[in-house]
C-alpha positions as CSV (number, residue, x, y, z in Angstrom):
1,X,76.3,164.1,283.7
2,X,74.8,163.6,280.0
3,X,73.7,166.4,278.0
4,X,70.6,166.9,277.5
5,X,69.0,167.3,273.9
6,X,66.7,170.2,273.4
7,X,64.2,170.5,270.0
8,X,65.6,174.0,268.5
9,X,62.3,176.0,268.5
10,X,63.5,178.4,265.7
11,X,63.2,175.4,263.4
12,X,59.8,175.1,261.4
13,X,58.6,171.4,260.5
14,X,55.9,172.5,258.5
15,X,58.8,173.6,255.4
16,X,61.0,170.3,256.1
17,X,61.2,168.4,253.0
18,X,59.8,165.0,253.0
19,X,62.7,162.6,251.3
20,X,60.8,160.6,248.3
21,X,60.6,157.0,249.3
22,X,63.5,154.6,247.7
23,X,62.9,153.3,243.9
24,X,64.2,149.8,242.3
25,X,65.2,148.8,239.1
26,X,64.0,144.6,238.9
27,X,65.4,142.2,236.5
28,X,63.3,140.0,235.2
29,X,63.6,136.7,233.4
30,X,63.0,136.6,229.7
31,X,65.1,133.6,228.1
32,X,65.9,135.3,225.3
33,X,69.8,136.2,226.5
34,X,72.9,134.1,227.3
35,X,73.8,134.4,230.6
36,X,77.4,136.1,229.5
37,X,75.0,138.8,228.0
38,X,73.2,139.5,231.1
39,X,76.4,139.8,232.9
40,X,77.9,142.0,230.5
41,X,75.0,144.7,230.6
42,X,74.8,144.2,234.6
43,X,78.6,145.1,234.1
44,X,77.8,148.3,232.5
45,X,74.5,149.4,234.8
46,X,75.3,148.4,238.3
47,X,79.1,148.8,237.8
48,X,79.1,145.1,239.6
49,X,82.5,142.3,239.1
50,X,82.0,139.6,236.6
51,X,81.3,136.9,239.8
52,X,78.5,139.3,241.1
53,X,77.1,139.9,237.7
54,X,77.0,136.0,237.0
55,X,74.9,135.8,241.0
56,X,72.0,138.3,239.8
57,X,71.8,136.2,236.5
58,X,71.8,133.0,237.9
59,X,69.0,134.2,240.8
60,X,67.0,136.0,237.9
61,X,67.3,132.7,235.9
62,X,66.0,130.3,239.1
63,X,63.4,132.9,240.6
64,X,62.3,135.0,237.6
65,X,63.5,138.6,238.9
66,X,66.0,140.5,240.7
67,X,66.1,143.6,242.7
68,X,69.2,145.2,240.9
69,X,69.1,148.7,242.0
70,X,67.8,150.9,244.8
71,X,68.3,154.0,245.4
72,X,66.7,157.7,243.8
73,X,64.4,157.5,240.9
74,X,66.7,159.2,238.7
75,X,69.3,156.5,239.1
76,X,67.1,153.4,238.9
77,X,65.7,154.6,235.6
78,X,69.3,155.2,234.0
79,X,70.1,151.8,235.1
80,X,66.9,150.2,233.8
81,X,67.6,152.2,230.5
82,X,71.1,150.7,229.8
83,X,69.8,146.8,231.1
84,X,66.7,147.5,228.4
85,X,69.1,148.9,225.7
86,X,69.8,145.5,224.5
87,X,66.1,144.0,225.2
88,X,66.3,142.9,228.9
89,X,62.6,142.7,230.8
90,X,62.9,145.5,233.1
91,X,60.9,147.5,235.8
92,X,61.8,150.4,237.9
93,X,58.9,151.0,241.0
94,X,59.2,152.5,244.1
95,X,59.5,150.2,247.1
């Protein structure tokens, strides 16, 4: 016989901490890099291969942005940061 699952009524939902909706950092297109340039500073942001860093190019290149990152606001900031340090067009939004 399966056990049955009871709510604990010692715990109190009113003081449960509400987890923040997910953020994204978004690549856009700006045609003012190479595409080896792009691919470098994905590289350095997203920790992503060479091959992957050349696939988010080439989509933000044919579609004029790319999601890049998402995950805690903290994190898709530091990422937009280092993709903006050399002039990239980035935002960073929730989602």
């Amino acid at each position: 016989m399966a056990e049955q699952v009871v709510p604990d009524a010692d715990v109190d939902e009113s003081t449960a901490t509400a987890v923040a909706p997910p953020w994204m950092t978004v690549l856009h297109n700006c045609d003012c890099h190479t595409f080896e340039q792009v691919v470098r500073q994905l590289q350095k942001a997203i920790a992503c291969s060479e091959a992957e860093g050349w696939e988010i190019a080439w989509q933000v290149h044919n579609t004029g942005k790319a999601v890049v990152k998402v995950g805690p606001e903290a994190e898709c900031v530091r990422v937009g940061n280092i993709l903006a340090s050399i002039g990239l067009v980035v935002t960073v939004t929730q989602s």
